[in-house]
C-alpha positions in Angstrom: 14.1 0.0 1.2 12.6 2.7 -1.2 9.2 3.3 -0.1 6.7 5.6 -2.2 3.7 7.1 -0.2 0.5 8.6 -1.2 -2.4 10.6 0.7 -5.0 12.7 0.3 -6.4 15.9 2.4 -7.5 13.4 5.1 -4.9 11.8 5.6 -2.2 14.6 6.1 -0.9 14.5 9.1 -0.7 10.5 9.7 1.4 10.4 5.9 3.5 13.5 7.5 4.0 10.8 10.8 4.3 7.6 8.7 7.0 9.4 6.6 9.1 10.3 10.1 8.5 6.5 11.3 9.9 5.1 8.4 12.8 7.4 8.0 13.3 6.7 11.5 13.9 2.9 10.6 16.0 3.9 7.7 14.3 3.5 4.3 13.7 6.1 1.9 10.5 7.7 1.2 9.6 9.2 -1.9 5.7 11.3 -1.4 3.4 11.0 -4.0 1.1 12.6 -1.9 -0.6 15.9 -1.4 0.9 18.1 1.5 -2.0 20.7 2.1 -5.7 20.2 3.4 -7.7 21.2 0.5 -10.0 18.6 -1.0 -8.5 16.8 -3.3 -9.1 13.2 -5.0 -7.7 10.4 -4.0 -7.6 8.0 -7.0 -4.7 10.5 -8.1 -2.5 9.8 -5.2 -3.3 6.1 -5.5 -2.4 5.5 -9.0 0.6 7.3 -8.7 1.6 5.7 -5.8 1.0 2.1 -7.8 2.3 3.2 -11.0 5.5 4.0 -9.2 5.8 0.4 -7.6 4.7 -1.2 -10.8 8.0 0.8 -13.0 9.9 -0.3 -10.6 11.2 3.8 -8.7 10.2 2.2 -5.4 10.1 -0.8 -3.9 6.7 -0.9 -2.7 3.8 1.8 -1.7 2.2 2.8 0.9 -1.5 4.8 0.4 -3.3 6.4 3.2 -7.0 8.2 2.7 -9.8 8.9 5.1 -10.6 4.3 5.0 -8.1 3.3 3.2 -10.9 2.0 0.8 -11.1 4.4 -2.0 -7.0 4.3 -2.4 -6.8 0.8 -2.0 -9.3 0.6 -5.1 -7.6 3.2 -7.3 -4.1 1.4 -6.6 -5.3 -1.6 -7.4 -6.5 -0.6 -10.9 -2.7 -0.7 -11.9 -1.6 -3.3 -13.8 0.9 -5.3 -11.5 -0.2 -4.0 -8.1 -1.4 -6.1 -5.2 -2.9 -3.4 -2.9 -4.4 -4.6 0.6 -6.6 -2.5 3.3 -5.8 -3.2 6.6 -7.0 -1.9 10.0 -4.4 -4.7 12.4 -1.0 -5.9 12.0 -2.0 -9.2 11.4 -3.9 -9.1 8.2 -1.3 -7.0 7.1 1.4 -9.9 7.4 -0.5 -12.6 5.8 -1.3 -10.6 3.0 2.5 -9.8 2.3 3.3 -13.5 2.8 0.4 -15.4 1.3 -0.9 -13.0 -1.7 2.8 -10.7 -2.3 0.8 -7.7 -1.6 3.5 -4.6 -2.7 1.0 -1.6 -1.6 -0.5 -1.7 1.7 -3.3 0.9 2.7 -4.7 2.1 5.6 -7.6 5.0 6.7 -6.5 8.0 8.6 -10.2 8.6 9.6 -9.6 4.6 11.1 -6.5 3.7 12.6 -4.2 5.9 15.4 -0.6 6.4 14.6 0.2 4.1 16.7 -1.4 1.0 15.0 -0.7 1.7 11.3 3.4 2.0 12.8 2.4 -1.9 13.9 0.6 -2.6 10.5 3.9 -1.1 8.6 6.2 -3.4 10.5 3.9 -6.3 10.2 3.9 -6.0 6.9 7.5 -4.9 6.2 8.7 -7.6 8.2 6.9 -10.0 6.5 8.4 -12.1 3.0 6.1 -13.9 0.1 6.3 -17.7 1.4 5.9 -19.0 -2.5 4.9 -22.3 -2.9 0.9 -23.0 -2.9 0.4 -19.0 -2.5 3.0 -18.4 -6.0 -0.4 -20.6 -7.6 -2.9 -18.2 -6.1 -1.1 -16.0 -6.9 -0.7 -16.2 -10.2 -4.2 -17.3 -10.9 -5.3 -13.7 -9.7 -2.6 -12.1 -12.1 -4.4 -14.0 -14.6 -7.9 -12.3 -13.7 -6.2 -9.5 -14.1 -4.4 -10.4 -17.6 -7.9 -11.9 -18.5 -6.5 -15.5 -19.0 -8.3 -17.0 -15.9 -9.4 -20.8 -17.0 -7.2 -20.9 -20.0 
């Protein structure tokens, strides 16, 4: 799997470890990211990050600030993307199979190494179950396409 990740200055060093786990389980990563410690803003790592899954050059994102919050926010302000914040495995596999999520975020300033590894494969192990949750859905693609109640 081709997997695009983004950061910003807090989140350095657990994007530098992330990228190392999942090469370690064989996908590709492709950084959107910044690689130095200097304040930067995170709503550019974010979009990039969501406009890459959204075209379609990776097969889903991954976006890591000091909450996860702020990211999460920017991501999701891309047409198409279904970004999630999550701080345990679990909400990280429902979201994948009950609302398709395709970016998953995560704080640096929140989570160990440790856990975001069991959030990744939670959620990377984890397939859309359709059905009911294809409705839901679709309903928020709607919001989003501003045709909710139509």
């Amino acid at each position: 799997m081709k997997i695009g990740i983004g950061n910003d200055h807090s989140a350095v060093d657990m994007k530098n470890e992330v990228v190392d786990y999942l090469l370690s389980l064989g996908h590709e990563v492709v950084n959107f990211g910044t690689d130095t410690y200097e304040s930067c803003n995170y709503p550019v790592y974010g979009k990039a990050v969501a406009e890459a899954v959204r075209d379609g050059k990776v097969d889903c994102g991954i976006c890591i600030c000091g909450t996860g919050v702020g990211i999460s926010l920017a991501a999701n302000k891309v047409q198409g993307i279904r970004a999630v914040v999550c701080s345990e495995p679990y909400s990280a596999k429902l979201s994948k199979q009950h609302n398709n999520t395709n970016v998953l975020c995560f704080g640096a300033r929140v989570i160990g190494i440790e856990l975001a590894k069991m959030i990744i494969d939670a959620w990377l192990g984890a397939e859309f179950e359709g059905g009911r949750h294809a409705t839901r859905v679709g309903m928020i693609m709607d919001i989003e396409n501003e045709k909710f109640g139509e």
